[in-house]
MDTraj code that builds the backbone (N, CA, C; nanometers):
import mdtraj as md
import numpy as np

residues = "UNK UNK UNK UNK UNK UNK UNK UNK UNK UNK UNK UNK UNK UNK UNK UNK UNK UNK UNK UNK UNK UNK UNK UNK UNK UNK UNK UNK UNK UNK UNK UNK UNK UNK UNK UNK UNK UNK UNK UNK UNK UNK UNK UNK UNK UNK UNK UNK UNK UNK UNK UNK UNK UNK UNK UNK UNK UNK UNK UNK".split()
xyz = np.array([
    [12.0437, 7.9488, 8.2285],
    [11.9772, 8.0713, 8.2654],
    [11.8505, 8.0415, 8.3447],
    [11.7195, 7.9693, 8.2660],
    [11.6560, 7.9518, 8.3800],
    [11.6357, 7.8470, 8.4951],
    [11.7612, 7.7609, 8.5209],
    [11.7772, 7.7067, 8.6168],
    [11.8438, 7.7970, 8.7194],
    [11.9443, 7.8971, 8.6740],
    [11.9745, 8.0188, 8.7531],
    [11.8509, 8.0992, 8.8123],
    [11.7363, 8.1188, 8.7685],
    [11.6788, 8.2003, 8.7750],
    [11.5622, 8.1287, 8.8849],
    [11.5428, 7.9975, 8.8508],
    [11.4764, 7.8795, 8.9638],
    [11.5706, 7.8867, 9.1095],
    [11.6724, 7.8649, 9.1210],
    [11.7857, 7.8700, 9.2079],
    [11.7252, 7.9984, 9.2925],
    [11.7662, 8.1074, 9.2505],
    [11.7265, 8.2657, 9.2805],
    [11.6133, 8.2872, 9.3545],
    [11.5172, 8.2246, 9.2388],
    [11.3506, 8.2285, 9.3330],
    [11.3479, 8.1411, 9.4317],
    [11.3222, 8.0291, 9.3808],
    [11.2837, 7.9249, 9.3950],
    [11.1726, 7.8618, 9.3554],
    [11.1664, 7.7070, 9.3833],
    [11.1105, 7.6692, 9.2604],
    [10.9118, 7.6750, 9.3319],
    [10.9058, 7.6741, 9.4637],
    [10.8211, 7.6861, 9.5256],
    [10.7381, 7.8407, 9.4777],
    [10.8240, 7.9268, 9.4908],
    [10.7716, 8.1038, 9.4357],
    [10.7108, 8.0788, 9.3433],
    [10.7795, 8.0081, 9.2019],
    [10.7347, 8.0128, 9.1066],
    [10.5744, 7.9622, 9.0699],
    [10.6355, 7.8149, 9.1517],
    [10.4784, 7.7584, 9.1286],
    [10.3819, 7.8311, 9.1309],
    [10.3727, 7.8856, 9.3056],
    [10.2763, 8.0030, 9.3312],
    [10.2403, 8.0922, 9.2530],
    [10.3340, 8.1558, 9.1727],
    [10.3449, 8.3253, 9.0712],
    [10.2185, 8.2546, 8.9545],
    [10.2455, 8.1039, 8.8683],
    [10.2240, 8.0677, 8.8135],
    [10.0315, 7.9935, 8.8273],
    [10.0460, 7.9528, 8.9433],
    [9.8771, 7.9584, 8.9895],
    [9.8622, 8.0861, 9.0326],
    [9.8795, 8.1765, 9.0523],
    [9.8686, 8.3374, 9.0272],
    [9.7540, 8.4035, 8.9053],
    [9.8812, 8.3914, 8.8183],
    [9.8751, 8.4074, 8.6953],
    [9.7547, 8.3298, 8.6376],
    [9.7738, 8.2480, 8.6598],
    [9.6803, 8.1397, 8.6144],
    [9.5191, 8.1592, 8.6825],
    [9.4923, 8.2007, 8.7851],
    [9.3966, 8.2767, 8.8765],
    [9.3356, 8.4090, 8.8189],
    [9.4594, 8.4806, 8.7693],
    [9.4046, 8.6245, 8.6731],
    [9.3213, 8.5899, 8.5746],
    [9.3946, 8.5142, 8.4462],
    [9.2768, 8.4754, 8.3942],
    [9.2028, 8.3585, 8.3566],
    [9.1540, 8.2916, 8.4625],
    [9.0589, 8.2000, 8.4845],
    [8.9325, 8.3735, 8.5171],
    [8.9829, 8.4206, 8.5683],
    [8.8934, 8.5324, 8.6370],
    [8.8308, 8.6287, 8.5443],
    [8.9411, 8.6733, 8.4559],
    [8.9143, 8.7616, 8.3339],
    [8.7851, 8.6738, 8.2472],
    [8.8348, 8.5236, 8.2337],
    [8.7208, 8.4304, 8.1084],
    [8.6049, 8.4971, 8.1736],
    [8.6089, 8.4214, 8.3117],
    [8.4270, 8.4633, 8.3243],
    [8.3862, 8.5800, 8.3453],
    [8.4454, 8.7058, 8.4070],
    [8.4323, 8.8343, 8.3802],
    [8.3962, 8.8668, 8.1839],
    [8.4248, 8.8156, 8.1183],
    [8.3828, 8.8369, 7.9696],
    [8.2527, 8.7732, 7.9124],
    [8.2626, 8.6167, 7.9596],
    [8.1725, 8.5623, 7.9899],
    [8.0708, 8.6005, 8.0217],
    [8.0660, 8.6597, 8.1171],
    [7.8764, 8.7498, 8.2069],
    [7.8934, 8.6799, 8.3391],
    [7.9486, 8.6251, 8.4199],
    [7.9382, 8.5847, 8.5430],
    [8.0669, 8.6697, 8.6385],
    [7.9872, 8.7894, 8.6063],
    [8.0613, 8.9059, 8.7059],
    [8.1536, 8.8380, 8.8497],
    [7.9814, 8.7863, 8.9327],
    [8.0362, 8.7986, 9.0960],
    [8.1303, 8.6749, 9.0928],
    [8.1239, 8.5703, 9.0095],
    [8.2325, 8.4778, 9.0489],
    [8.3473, 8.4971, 8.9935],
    [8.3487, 8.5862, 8.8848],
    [8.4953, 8.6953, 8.8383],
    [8.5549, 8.7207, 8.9773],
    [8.4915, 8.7592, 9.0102],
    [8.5394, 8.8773, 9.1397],
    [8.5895, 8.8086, 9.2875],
    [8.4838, 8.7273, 9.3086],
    [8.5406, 8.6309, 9.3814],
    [8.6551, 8.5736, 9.3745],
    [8.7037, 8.5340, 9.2521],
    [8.8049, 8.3982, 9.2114],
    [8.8949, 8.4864, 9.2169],
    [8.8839, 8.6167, 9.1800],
    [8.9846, 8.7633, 9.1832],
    [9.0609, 8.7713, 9.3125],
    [9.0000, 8.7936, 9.3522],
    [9.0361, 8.7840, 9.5105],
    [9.1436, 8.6872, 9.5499],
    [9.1356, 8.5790, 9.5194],
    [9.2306, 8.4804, 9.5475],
    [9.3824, 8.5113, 9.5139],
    [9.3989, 8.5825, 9.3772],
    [9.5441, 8.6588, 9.3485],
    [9.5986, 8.7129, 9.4940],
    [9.5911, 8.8226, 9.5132],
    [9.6439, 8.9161, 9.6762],
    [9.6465, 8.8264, 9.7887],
    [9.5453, 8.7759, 9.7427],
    [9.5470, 8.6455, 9.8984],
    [9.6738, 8.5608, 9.9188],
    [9.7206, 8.4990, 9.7761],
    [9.8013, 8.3923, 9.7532],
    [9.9551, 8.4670, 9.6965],
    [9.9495, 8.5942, 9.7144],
    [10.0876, 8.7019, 9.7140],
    [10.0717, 8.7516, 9.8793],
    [10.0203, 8.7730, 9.9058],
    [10.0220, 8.8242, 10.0263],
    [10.0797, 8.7110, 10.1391],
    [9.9867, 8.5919, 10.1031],
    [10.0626, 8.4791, 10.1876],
    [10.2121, 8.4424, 10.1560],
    [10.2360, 8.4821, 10.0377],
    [10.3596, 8.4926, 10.0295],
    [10.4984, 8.5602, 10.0543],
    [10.4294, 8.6440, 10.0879],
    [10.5101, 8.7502, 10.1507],
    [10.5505, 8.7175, 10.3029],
    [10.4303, 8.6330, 10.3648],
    [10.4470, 8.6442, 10.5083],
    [10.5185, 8.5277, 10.4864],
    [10.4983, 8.4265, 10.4390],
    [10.6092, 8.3046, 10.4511],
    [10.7644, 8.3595, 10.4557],
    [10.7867, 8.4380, 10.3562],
    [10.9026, 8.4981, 10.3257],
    [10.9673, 8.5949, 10.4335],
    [10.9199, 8.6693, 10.5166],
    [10.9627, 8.7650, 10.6121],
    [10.9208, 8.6750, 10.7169],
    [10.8760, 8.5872, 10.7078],
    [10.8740, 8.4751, 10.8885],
    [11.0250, 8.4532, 10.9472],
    [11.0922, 8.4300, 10.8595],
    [11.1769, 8.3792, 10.8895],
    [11.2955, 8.4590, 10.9962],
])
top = md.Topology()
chain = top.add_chain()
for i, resn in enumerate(residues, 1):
    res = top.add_residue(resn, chain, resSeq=i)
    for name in ("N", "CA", "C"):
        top.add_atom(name, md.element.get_by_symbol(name[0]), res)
traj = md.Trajectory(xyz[None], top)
């Protein structure tokens, strides 16, 4: 199943989804933390790193 499901994506998507994810909350800690603007900053990087993904994907 999830070698089916690697196949499907691929294993490249995933990585990405996964430093994604992983980007949300690194972002959330310090947003709780008290260091708002670098919350927000590091926030930013999510859409950036979906968005580039998107264009890789429709380049073709």
């Amino acid at each position: 199943m999830l070698k089916n499901f690697i196949e499907r994506v691929g294993l490249m998507n995933i990585v990405l989804l996964l430093v994604v994810i992983s980007i949300i909350i690194v972002s959330e800690v310090l947003f709780l933390s008290g260091k708002k603007l670098d919350a927000i900053f590091i926030a930013f990087w999510a859409p950036t790193i979906l968005g580039f993904m998107n264009y890789l994907k429709y380049k073709k």
